[in-house]
N, C-alpha and C positions, 0 to 999 in steps of 0.2 A: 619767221614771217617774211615773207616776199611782197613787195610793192611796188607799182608803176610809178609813173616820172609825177611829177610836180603839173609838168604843162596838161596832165590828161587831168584836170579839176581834181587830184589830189586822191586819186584811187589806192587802195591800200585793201592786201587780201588780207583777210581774217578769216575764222571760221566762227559765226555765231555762237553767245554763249550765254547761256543765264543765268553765270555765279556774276555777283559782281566784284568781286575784288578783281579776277581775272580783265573783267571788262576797265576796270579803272587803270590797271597795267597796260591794255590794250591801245589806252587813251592817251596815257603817258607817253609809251611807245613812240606812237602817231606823234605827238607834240615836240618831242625831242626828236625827231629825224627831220621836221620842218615842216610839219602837214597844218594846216590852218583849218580852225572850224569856221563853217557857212551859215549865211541864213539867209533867205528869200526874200524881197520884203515887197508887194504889191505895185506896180510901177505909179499908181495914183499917192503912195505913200514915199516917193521918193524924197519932196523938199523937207519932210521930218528928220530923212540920213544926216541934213546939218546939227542936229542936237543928239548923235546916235540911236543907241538902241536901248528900250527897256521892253521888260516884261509886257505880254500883254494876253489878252484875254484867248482862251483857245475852246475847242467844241467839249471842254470838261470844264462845268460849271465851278465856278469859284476857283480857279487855277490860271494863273498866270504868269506866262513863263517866253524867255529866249528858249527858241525851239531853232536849232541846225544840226546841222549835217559836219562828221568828219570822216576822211578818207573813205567815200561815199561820192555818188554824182546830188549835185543839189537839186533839191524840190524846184521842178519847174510845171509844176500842172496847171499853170497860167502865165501872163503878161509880167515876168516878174524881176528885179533887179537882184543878182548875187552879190552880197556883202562879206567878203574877208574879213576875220577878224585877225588882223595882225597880230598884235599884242595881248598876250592873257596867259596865267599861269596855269597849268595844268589842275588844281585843286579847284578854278573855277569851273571847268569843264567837267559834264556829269552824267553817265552813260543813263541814255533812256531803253527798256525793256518796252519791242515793241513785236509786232505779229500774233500766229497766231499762236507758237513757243513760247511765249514772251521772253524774245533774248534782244540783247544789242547786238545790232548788224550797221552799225556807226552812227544814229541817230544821237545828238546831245542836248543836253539842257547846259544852260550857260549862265552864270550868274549874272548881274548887272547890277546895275546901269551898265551901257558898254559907252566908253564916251567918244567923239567925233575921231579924235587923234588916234583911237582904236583900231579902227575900220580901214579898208579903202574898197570901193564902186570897181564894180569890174560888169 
């Protein structure tokens, strides 16, 4: 697998896939070469970043979840601040099947709480 630099928001080729163990190697992969996962978070929801991140409610009824991005460009389809998640072991990070294939094309789920010391604001 071949990947771009760090500075380009942490782009990383893959070829989608929708076994997942595959995808879980894919994640590992990305974690140990130094690729951080993202998440968006609304810029009216910034003074919350002081207490980090937890789960929260998404357009699937009763499911609550860190939803970001790894070696992937981050969700920007509004006004919105990108959160690094420094710090996290790969077995917290969890490939989401998504399109109309349902494969993972870098999209993750992330366990939490993620706490302050986690993160940094970029």
């Amino acid at each position: 697998m071949e990947h771009y630099s760090q500075e380009r928001r942490s782009r990383f080729e893959f070829e989608p896939t929708n076994d997942p163990e595959e995808a879980r190697e894919i994640i590992a992969e990305m974690l140990e070469k130094g690729f951080k996962p993202v998440v968006t978070v609304p810029k009216e929801y910034a003074d919350s970043l002081q207490n980090g991140l937890k789960a929260h409610a998404t357009w699937i009824p009763n499911f609550n979840v860190i939803a970001g991005t790894l070696g992937r460009d981050a969700y920007q389809a509004e006004d919105r601040i990108v959160v690094q998640i420094d710090q996290i072991p790969h077995t917290a990070v969890h490939p989401r099947f998504t399109g109309p294939d349902k494969t993972f094309q870098g999209v993750v789920i992330i366990d939490g709480p993620i706490t302050p010391e986690q993160i940094s604001i970029h």
